[in-house]
DRENKE-788498 format. One line per 2 residues: number of its first residue (from 1); their letters; for each residue x, y, z of C-alpha. Coordinates in steps of 0.25 Angstrom, whole numbers, plus 5000, padded with zeros to 4 digits. Layout:
% DRENKE-788498
NUM	A	X,Y,Z; ...
***
This chain:
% DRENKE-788498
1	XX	5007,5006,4871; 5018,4995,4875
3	XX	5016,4990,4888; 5030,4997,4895
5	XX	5029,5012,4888; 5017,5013,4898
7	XX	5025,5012,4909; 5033,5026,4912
9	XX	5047,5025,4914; 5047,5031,4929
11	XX	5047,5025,4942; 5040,5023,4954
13	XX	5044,5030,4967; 5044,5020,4980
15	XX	5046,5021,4995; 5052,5014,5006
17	XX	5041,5012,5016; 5037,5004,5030
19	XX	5027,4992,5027; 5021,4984,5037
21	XX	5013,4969,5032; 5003,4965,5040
23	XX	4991,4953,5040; 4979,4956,5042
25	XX	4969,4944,5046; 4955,4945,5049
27	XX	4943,4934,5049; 4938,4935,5037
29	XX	4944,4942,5022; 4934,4952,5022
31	XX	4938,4958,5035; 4953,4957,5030
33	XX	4952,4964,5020; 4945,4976,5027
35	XX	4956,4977,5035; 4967,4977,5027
37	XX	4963,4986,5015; 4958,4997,5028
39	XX	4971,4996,5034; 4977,4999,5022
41	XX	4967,5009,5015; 4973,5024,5016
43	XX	4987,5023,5010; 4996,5034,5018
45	XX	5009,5033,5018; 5011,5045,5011
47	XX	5006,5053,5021; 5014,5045,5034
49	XX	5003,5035,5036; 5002,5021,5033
51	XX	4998,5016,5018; 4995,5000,5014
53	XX	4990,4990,5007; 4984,4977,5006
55	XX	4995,4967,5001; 4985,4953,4998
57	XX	4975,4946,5007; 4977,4933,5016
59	XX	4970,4920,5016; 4971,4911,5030
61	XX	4984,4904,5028; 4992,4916,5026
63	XX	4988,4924,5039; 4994,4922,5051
65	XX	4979,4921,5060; 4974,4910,5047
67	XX	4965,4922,5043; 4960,4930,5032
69	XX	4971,4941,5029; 4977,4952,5021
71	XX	4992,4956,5020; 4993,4972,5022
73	XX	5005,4982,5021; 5006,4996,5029
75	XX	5016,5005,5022; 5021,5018,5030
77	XX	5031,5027,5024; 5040,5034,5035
79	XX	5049,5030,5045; 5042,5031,5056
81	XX	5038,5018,5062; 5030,5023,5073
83	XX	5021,5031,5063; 5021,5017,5055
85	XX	5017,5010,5068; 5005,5021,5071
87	XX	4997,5021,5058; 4999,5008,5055
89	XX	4991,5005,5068; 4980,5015,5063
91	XX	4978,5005,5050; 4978,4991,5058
93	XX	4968,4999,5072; 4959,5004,5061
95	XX	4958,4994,5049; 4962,4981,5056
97	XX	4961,4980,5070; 4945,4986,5068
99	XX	4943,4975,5058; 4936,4961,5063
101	XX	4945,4950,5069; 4958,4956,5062
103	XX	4972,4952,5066; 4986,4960,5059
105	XX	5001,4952,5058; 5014,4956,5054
107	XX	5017,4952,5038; 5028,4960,5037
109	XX	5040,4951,5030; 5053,4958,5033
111	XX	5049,4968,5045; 5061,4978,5048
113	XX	5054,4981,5062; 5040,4979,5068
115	XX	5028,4989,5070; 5023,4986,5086
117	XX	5008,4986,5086; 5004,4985,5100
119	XX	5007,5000,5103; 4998,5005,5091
121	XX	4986,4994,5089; 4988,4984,5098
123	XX	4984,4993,5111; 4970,4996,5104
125	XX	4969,4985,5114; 4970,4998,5124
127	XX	4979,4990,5132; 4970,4976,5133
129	XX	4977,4971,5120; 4987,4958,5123
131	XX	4999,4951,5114; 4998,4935,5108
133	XX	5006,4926,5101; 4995,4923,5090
135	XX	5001,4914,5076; 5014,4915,5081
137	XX	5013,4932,5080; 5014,4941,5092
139	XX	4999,4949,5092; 4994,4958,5098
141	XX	4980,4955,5102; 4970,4969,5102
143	XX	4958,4966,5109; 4946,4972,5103
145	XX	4931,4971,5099; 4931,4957,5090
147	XX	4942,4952,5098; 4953,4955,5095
149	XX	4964,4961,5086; 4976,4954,5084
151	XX	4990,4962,5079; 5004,4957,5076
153	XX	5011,4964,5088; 5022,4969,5077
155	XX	5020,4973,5061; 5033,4971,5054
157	XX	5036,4983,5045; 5046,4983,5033
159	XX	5053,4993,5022; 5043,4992,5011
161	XX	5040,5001,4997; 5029,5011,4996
163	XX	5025,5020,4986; 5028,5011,4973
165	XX	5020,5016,4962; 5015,5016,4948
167	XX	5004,5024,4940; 4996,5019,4929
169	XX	4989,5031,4919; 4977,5026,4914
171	XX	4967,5031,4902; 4954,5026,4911
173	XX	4947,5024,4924; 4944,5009,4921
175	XX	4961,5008,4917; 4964,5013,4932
177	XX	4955,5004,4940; 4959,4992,4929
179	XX	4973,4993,4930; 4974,4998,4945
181	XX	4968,4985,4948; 4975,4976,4941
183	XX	4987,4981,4945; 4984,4982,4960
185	XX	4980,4966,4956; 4995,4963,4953
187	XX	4999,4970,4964; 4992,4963,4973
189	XX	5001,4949,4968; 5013,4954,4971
191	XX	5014,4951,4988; 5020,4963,4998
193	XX	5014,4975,4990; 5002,4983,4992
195	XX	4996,4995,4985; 4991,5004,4996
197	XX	4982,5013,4985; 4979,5003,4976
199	XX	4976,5011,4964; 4980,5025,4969
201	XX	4973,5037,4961; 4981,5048,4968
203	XX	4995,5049,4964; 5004,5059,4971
205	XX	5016,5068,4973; 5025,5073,4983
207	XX	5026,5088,4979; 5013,5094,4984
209	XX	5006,5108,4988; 4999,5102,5001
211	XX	5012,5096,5008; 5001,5092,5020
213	XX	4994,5081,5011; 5005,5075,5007
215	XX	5008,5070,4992; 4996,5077,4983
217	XX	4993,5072,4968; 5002,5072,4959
219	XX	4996,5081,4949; 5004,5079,4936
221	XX	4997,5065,4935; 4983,5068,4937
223	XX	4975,5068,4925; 4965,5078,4929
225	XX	4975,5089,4930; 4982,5087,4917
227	XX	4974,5098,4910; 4977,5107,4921
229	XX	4994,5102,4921; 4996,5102,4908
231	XX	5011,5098,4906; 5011,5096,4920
233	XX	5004,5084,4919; 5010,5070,4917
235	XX	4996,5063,4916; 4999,5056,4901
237	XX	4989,5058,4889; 4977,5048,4891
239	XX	4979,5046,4905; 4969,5049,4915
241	XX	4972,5041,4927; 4983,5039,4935
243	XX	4983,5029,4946; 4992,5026,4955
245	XX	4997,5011,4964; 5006,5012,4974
247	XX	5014,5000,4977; 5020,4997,4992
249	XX	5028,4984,4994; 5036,4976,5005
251	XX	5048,4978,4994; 5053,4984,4981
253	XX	5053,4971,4973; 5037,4969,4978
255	XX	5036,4982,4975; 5041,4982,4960
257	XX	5034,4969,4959; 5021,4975,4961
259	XX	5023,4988,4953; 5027,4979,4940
261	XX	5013,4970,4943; 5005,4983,4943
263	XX	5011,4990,4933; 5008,4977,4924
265	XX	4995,4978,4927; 4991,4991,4925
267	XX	4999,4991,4911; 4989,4980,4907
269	XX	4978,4990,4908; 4977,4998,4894
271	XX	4971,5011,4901; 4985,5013,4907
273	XX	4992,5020,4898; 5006,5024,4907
275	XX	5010,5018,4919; 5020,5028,4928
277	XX	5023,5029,4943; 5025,5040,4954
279	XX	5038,5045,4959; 5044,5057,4965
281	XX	5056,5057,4955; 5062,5047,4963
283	XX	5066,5057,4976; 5058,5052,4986
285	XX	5055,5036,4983; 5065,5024,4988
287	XX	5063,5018,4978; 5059,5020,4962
289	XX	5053,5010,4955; 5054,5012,4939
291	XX	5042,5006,4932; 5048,5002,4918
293	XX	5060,4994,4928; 5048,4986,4933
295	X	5046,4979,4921
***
């Protein structure tokens, strides 16, 4: 099959959300990369909580303490900067702070406003916690067991896409994991995106008959119930899986940049026989991203 007639001629459906990039430094990689892929395990922002991802690890000369480091992006999806502000601090108390020797700094590049950290992490320090001038940032100094946890007193946050998408359908298990990884491989070359699932089994809708768990399967595309939908179903003959990878960016352009590297990948991949997207008929998205305009 031509390598452009796999690609469905629909779009993917994007949103405008709050993103907030951070350095994470710790003394050695290993401990680095604990911390970042725990603080951003457990994507949520479809249920009002925070989602992220890890944008690329940092050697020395590109931290601000000369340390081991990974650039992370925390995406929320309401107004609600407060909110933002809270669970945010749930990720960095729980997945950071706890970790050995780690330190956090603004990296966001164009902030529209600041998050202020002393009132939910930096008084873990129960009152005893003190502010520095440390590599020319102002820190918060949190004074705990392996002393002691240092915070950037502000994390810059930005207008940011979330939600970008793209499904590839493919005939075999090995096809999934082959092509999900090359593609989460070119994304990873494009800088200030992340994919907060990597490769994503559960696609969803919005419409639902449990309105209190949120957005539910979205039944018409999974391959197990095509005996039982009939007509209904929209799984393609020879199809047997169809994954899913989310895309959040910093901006539309990095966004589209990283959507056409993944969907070149997974085209590549001979087990992929289509390659479509997830929408909502283009009612509820800021942004709709048309898969054949990429190219």
């Amino acid at each position: 099959m031509p390598y452009d007639e796999r690609i469905e001629n629909t779009f993917a459906e994007a949103f405008t959300g709050k993103c907030v990039r951070a350095i994470i430094t710790a003394e050695d990689e290993e401990i680095v990369k604990k911390a970042a892929f725990d603080a951003t395990s457990t994507p949520g922002a479809v249920i009002g909580r925070v989602e992220g991802g890890v944008e690329r690890f940092l050697d020395a000369s590109q931290t601000p303490d000369n340390r081991p480091g990974a650039m992370v992006q925390f995406y929320f999806g309401l107004d609600d900067l407060e909110k933002f502000e809270v669970e945010l601090s749930y990720r960095i108390r729980q997945d950071i702070l706890v970790k050995p020797f780690t330190s956090l700094y603004n990296a966001t590049p164009q902030p529209e406003g600041y998050l202020g950290m002393m009132k939910q992490v930096g008084h873990c320090g129960d009152g005893y916690e003190w502010e520095e001038n440390i590599y020319g940032r102002e820190m918060i100094v949190v004074p705990i067991a392996l002393p002691d946890f240092k915070i950037e007193k502000q994390l810059g946050y930005q207008s940011a896409v979330m939600g970008a998408n793209f499904w590839y359908m493919c005939r075999t298990k090995k096809g999934v994991m082959e092509a999900g990884n090359k593609a989460l491989e070119a994304i990873r070359e494009i800088e200030g995106v992340i994919t907060p699932f990597d490769i994503c089994s559960a696609a969803s809708k919005v419409e639902t008959n449990y309105p209190w768990i949120g957005p539910t399967t979205n039944h018409p595309y999974c391959p197990s119930l095509k005996p039982r939908l009939k007509e209904e179903s929209l799984v393609p003959d020879d199809v047997n899986y169809v994954p899913e990878i989310v895309i959040n960016g910093l901006d539309m352009d990095k966004v589209e940049m990283a959507m056409k590297a993944g969907l070149k990948a997974v085209l590549e991949v001979d087990d992929v026989l289509r390659v479509s997207a997830g929408n909502y008929q283009g009612k509820l998205g800021d942004y709709q991203i048309n898969l054949r305009d990429l190219f």
